[in-house]
KOLTITI-116595 format. One record per atom (N, C-alpha, C, O, CB): residue in one letter; x, y negated, z. Coordinates in steps of 0.1 Angstrom, whole numbers, plus 5000, padded with zeros to 4 digits. Atoms other than C-alpha are relative to their C-alpha. Glycine has a CB too. Layout:
# KOLTITI-116595
aXYZ/...
END
This chain:
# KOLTITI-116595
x500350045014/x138476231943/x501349934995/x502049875003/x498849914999/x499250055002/x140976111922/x500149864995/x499449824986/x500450084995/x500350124998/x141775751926/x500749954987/x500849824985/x500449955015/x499050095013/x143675651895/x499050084988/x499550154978/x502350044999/x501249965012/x140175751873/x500749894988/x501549794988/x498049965007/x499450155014/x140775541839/x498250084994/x497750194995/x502550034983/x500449985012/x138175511815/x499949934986/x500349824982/x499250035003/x499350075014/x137875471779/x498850024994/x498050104999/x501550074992/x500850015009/x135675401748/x500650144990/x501850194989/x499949854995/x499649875009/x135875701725/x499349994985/x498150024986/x499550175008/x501050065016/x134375601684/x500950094990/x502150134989/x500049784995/x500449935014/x133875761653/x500649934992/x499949834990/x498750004995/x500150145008/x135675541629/x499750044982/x500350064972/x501849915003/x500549945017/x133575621597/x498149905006/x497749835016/x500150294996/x501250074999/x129975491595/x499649915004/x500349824999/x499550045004/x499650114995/x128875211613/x501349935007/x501649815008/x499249995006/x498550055000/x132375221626/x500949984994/x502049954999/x500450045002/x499249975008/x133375231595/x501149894995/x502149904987/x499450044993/x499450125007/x134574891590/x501249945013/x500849895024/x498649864996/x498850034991/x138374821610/x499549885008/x500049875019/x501349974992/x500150164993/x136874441621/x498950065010/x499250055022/x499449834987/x500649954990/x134074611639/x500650085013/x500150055024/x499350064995/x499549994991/x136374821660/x501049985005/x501450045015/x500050065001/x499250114994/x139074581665/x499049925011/x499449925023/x500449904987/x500550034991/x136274391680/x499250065012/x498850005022/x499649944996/x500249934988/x134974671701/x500750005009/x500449995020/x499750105000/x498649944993/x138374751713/x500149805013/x500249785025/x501950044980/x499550114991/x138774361723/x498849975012/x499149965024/x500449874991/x501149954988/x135274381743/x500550075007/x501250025017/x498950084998/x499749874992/x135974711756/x501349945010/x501249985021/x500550144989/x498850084991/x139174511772/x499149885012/x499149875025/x501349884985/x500650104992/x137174231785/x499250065007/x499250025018/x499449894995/x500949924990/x134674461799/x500550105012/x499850165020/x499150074991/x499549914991/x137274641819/x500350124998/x501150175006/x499250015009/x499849915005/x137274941799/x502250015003/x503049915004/x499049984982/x498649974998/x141275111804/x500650044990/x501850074989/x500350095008/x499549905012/x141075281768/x499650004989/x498449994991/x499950135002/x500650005011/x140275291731/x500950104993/x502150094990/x499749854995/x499349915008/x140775611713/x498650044991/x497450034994/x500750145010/x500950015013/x139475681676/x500550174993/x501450244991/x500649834988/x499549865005/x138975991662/x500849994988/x501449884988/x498850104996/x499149935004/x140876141633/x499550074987/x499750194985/x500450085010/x501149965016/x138676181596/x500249984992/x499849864990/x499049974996/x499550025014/x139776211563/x498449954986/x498449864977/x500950204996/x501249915004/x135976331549/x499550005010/x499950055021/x500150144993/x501150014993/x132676231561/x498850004994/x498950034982/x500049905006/x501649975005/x128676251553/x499949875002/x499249824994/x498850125008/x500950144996/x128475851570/x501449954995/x502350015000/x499249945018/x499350065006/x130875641549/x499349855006/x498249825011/x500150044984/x498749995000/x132575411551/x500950085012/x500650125023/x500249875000/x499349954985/x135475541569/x501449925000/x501749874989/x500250185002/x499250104992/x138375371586/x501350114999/x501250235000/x499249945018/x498649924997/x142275511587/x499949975016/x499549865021/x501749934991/x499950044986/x142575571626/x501749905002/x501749795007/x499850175009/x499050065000/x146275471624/x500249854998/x500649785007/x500650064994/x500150135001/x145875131606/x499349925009/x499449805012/x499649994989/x501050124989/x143175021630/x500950025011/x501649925012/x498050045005/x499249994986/x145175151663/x501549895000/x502149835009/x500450185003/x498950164994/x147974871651/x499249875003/x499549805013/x501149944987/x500850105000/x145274611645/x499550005014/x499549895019/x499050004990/x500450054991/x143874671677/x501149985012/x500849955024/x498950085002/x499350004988/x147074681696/x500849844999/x501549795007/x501050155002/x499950145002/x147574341681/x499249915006/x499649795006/x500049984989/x501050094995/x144774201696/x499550045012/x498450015016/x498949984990/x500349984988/x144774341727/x501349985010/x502549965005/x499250135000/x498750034993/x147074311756/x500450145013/x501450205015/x499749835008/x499749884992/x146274601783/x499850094994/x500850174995/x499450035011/x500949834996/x144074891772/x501250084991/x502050054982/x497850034991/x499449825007/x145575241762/x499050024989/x497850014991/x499950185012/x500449935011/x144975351727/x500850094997/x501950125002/x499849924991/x499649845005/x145375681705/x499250014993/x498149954993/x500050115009/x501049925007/x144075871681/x499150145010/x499550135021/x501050074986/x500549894993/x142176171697/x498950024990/x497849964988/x499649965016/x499149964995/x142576391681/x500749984980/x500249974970/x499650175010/x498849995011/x145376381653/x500650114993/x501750144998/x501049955004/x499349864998/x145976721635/x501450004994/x501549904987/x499150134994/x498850035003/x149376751626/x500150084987/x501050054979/x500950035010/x499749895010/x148677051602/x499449954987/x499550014977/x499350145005/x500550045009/x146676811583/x500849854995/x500549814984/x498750005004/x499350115002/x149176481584/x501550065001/x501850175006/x499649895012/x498649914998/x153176541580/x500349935011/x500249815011/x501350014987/x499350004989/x154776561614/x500849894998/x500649825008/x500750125003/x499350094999/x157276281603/x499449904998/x499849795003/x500850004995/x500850165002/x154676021592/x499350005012/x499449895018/x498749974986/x500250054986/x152876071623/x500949945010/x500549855017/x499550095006/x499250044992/x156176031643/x500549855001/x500749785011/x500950084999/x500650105004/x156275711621/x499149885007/x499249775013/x499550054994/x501550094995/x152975591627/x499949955017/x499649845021/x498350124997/x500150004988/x153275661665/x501249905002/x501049805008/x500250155007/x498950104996/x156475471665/x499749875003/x500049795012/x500949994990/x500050185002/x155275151650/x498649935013/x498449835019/x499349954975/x501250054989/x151975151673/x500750005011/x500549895016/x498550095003/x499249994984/x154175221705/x501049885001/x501349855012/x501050175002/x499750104998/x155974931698/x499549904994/x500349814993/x500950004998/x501150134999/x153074671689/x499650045010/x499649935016/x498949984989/x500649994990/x151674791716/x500749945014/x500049885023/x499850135000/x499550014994/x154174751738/x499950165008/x499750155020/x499749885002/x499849854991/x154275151751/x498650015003/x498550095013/x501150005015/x501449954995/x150275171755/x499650084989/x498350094989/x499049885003/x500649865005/x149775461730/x500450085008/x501250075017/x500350054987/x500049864996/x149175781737/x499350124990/x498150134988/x499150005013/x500549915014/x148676071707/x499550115001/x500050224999/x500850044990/x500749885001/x146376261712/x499750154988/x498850124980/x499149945002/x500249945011/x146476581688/x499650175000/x499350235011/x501249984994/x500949894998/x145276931677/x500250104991/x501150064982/x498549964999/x500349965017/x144877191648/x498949934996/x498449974986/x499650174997/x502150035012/x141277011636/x499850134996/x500450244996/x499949894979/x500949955006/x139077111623/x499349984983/x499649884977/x499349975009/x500050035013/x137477171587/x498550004997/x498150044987/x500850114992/x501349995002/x133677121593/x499749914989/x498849944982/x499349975012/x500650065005/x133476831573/x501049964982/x501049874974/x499749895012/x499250025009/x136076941546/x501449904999/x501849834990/x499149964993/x499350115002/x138776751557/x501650065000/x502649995000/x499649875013/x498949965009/x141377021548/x499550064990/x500150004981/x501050085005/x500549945008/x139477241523/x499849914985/x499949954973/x498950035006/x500350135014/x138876921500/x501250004998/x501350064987/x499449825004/x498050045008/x142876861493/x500450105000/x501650115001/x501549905007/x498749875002/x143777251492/x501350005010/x502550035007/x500749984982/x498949984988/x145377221527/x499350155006/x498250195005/x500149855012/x500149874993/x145577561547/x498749945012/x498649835017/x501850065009/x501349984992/x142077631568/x500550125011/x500250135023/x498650054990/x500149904990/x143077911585/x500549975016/x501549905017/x500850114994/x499650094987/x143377851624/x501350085000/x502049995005/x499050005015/x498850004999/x146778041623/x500949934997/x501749885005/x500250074997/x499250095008/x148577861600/x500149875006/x501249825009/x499449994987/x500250104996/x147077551612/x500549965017/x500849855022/x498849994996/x499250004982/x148377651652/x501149984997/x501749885001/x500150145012/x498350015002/x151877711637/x500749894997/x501749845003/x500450064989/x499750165003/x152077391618/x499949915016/x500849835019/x498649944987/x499450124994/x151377201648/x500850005010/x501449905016/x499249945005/x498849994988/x153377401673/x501449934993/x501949844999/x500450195006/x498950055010/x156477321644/x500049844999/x501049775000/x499750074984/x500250165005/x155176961635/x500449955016/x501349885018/x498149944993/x500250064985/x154576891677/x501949995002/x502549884999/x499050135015/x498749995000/x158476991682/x500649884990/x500949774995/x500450144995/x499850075005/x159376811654/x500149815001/x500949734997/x499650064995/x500250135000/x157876471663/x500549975009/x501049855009/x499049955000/x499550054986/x159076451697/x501550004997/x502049905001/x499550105014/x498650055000/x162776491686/x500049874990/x501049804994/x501050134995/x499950105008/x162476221661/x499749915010/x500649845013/x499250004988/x500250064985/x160976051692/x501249965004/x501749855002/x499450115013/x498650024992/x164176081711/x501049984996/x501949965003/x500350075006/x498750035005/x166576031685/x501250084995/x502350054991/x500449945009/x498949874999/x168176371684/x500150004978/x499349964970/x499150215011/x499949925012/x169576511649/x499350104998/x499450195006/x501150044998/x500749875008/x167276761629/x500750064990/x501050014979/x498849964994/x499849935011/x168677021612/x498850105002/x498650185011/x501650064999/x501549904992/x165177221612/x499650054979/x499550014967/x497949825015/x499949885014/x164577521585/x498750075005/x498850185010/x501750144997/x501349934996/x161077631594/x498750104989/x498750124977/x499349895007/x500249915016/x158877841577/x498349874994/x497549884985/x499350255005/x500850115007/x156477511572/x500849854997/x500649784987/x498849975011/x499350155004/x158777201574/x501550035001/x502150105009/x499649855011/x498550024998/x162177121564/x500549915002/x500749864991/x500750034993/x499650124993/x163576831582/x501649984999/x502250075005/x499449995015/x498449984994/x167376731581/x500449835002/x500849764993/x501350094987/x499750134998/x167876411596/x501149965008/x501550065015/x499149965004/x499550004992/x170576221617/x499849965012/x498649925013/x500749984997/x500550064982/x170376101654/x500149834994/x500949774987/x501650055020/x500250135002/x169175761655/x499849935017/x500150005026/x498849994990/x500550034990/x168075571684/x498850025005/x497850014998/x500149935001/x501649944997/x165275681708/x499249865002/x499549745002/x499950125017/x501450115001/x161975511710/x500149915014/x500349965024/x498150104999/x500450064991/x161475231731/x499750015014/x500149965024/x499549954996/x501449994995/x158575341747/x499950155001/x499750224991/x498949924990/x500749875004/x157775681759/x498850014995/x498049924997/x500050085010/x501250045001/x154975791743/x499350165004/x499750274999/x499849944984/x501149874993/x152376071761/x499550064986/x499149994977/x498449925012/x500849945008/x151076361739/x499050085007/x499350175014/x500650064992/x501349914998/x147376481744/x500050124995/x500850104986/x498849954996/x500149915007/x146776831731/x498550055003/x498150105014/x501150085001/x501649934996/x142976931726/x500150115002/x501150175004/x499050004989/x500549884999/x141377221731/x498450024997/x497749925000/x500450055013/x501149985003/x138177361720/x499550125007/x498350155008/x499950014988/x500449884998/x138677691737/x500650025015/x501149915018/x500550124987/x498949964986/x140577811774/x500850154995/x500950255003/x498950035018/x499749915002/x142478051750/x501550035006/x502449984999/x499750014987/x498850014999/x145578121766/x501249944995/x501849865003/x500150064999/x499150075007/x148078021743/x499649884996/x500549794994/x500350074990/x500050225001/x146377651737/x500349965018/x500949865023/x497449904993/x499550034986/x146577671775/x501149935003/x501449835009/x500150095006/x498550015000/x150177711773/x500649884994/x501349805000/x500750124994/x499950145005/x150477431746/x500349885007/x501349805007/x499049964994/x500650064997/x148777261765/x500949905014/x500849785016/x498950085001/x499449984987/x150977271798/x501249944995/x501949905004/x500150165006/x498450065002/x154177131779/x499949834997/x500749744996/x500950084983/x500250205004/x152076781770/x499949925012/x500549965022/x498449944992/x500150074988/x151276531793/x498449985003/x498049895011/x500749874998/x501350024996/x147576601792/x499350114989/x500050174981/x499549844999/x501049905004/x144776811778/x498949904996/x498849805003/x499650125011/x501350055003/x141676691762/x498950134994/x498950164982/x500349884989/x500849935000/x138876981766/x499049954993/x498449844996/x499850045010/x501250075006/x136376951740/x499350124988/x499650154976/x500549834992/x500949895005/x133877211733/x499450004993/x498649914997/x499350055006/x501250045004/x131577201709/x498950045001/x498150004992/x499949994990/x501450005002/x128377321720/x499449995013/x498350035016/x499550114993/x500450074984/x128377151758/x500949915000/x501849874993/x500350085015/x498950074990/x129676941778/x500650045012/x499950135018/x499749895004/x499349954992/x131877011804/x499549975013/x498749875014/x501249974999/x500750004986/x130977061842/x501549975006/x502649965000/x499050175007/x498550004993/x133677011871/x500350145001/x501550155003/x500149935016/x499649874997/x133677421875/x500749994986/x501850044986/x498950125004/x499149935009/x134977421841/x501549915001/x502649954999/x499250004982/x499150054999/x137077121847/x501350115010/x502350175006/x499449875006/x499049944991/x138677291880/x500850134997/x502050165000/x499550025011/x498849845010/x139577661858/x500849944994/x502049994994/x499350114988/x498950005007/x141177491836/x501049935006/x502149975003/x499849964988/x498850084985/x143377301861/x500650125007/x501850105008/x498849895017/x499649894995/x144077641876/x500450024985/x501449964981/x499050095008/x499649935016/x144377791839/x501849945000/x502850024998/x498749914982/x499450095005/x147077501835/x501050025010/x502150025006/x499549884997/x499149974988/x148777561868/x500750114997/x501950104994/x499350025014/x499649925002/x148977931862/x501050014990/x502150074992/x499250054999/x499349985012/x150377891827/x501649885001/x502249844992/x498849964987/x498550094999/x153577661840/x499849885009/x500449875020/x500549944984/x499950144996/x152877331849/x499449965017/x498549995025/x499149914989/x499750024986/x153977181878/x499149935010/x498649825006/x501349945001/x500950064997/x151777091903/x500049845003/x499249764998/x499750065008/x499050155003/x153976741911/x499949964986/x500249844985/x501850035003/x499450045010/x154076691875/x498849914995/x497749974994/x500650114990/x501350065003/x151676391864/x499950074983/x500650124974/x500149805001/x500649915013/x149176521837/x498449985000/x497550015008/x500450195003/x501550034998/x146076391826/x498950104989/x499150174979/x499849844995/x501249905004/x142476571820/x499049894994/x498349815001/x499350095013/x501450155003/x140076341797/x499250114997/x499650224992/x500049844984/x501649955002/x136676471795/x498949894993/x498449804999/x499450035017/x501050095010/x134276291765/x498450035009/x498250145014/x499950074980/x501449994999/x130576241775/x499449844999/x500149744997/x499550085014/x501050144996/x127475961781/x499950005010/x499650115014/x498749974996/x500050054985/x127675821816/x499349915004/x498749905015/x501049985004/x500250144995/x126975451811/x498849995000/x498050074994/x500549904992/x501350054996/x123975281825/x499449934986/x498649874993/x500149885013/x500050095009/x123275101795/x499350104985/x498850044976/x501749934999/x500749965011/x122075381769/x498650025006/x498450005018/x500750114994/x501950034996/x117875401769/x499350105004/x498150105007/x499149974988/x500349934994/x117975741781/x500650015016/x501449935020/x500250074991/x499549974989/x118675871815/x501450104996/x501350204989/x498850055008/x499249864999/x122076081818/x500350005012/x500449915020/x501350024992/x499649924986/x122976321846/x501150064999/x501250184996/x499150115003/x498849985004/x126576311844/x500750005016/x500949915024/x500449894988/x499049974982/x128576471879/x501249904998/x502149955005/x500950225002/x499150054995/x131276181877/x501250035007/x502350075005/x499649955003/x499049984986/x132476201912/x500850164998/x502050184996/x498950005017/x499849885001/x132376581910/x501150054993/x501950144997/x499250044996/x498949935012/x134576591875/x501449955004/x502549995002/x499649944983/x498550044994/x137076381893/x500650035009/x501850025011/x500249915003/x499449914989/x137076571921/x500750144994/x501650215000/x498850045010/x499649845009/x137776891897/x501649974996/x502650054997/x498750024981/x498650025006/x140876691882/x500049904985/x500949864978/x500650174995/x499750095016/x139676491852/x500349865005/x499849815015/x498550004988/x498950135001/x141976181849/x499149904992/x498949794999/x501850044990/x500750075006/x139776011822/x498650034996/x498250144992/x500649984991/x501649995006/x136275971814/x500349934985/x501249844984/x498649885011/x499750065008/x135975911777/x498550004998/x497850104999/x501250044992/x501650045000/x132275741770/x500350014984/x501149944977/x499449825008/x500249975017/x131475901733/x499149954996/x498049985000/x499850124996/x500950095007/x129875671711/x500650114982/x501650134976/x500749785003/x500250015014/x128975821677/x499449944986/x499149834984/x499750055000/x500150155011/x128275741640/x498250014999/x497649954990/x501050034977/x501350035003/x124475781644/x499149875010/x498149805007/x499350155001/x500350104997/x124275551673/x499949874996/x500949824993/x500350005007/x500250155002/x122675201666/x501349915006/x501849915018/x498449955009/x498750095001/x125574971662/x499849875016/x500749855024/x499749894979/x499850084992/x124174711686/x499850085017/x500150045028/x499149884996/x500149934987/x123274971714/x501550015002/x502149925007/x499150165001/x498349985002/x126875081710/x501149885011/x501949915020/x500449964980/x499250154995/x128374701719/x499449995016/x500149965026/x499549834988/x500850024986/x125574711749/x500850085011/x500950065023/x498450054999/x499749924991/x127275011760/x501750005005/x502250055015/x499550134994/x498650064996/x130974851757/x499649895003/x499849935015/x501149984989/x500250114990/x129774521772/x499750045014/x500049965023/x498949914996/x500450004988/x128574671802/x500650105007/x500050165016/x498950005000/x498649994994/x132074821811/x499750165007/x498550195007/x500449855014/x499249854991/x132875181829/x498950025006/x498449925011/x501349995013/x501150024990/x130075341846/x501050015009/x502250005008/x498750105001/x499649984990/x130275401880/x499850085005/x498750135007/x499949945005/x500449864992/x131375691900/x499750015013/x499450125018/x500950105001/
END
């Protein structure tokens, strides 16, 4: 099994999340409780208002915290411009002190959150943009000169100094389509996230193979977060394989708290820290 498991709180920040002081103070729980991680989704347009900028809260909470890893998860690029995220990532990676990690994606448009501003929906467009935007941020990252003529962004910048702080990029997936595979294989991690399951360790371990196959080195560190309910602490029973998924390859457990869960169950389920595998 793999011994350097991490896990993390995973929230909604819209609805009862919706208010930045509430998940500032989850985030600083979630620290005292042992929790390793606080990542916030990524929502322009919602049905449960209020809603929260993920960026503005991820400085606030890296202000008020001292260990845990935060991120957005997931961040689409095709919906934010590649340079304000590189930006945004900058300034949290150094409040943080180097504990982000950016998780990102094409999104999604279920809830109108490109359709509403007359941004491109189509999942092509929206892959291109972030293969172009992904490139993009990481040289701004490092400092290099952009002269970049693309057929979505035009960037011309000079070399500056690189970032402090490396900073790790997640790249979701929704599907094991090949080519997100491949994406997938150039970041420093994957975040599998299906919508109409949850994941098992057989699917964990294909795509670990998938990911092998498609380049990446087996030496090369690379993490697998997997979202679900695990903890002891919600009022139902869950039957969640743990051990199993870590035996498969997943790196992070990410305990998904949504916006319909009761606010104080929620805190019960960040007070009472990581399950156990």
């Amino acid at each position: 099994m793999n011994e350097n498991l991490r896990f993390a709180v995973y929230l909604p920040p819209f609805g009862p999340f919706g208010d930045p002081n509430v998940l500032v103070e989850l985030a600083v729980r979630a620290e005292a409780a042992g929790w390793d991680g606080v990542f916030l989704w990524d929502h322009v347009v919602t049905d449960a208002m209020p809603i929260a900028d993920p960026w503005t809260t991820l400085a606030a909470i890296a202000q008020a915290t001292e260990n845990l890893l935060l991120g957005p998860t997931v961040t689409p690029l095709a919906r934010r411009r590649p340079w304000m995220v590189a930006r945004h990532a900058s300034t949290v990676s150094r409040l943080s002190q180097g504990r982000l990690i950016v998780g990102t994606g094409v999104g999604v448009d279920e809830s109108g959150d490109f359709s509403s501003f007359g941004e491109p929906t189509d999942l092509a467009t929206r892959s291109a943009m972030l293969t172009e935007g992904l490139e993009l941020m990481r040289a701004m990252w490092a400092g290099e000169a952009i002269q970049h003529d693309g057929p979505n962004y035009q960037v011309h910048l000079a070399a500056t100094e690189p970032e402090p702080h490396r900073i790790p990029v997640w790249m979701a997936s929704s599907t094991n389509n090949p080519r997100v595979i491949s994406r997938a294989s150039g970041c420093d991690g994957i975040f599998p996230n299906p919508e109409d399951h949850e994941l098992i360790p057989e699917e964990i371990a294909h795509i670990r193979q998938e990911l092998h196959r498609s380049g990446l080195p087996a030496d090369r560190p690379f993490d697998l977060a997997v979202r679900g309910n695990a903890s002891p602490a919600w009022q139902e029973d869950k039957n969640v394989d743990l051990r199993g998924l870590a035996q498969a390859g997943m790196t992070w457990w990410l305990e998904s708290l949504i916006h319909f869960d009761p606010l104080n169950l929620s805190m019960a389920v960040v007070d009472a820290g990581p399950p156990r595998v």
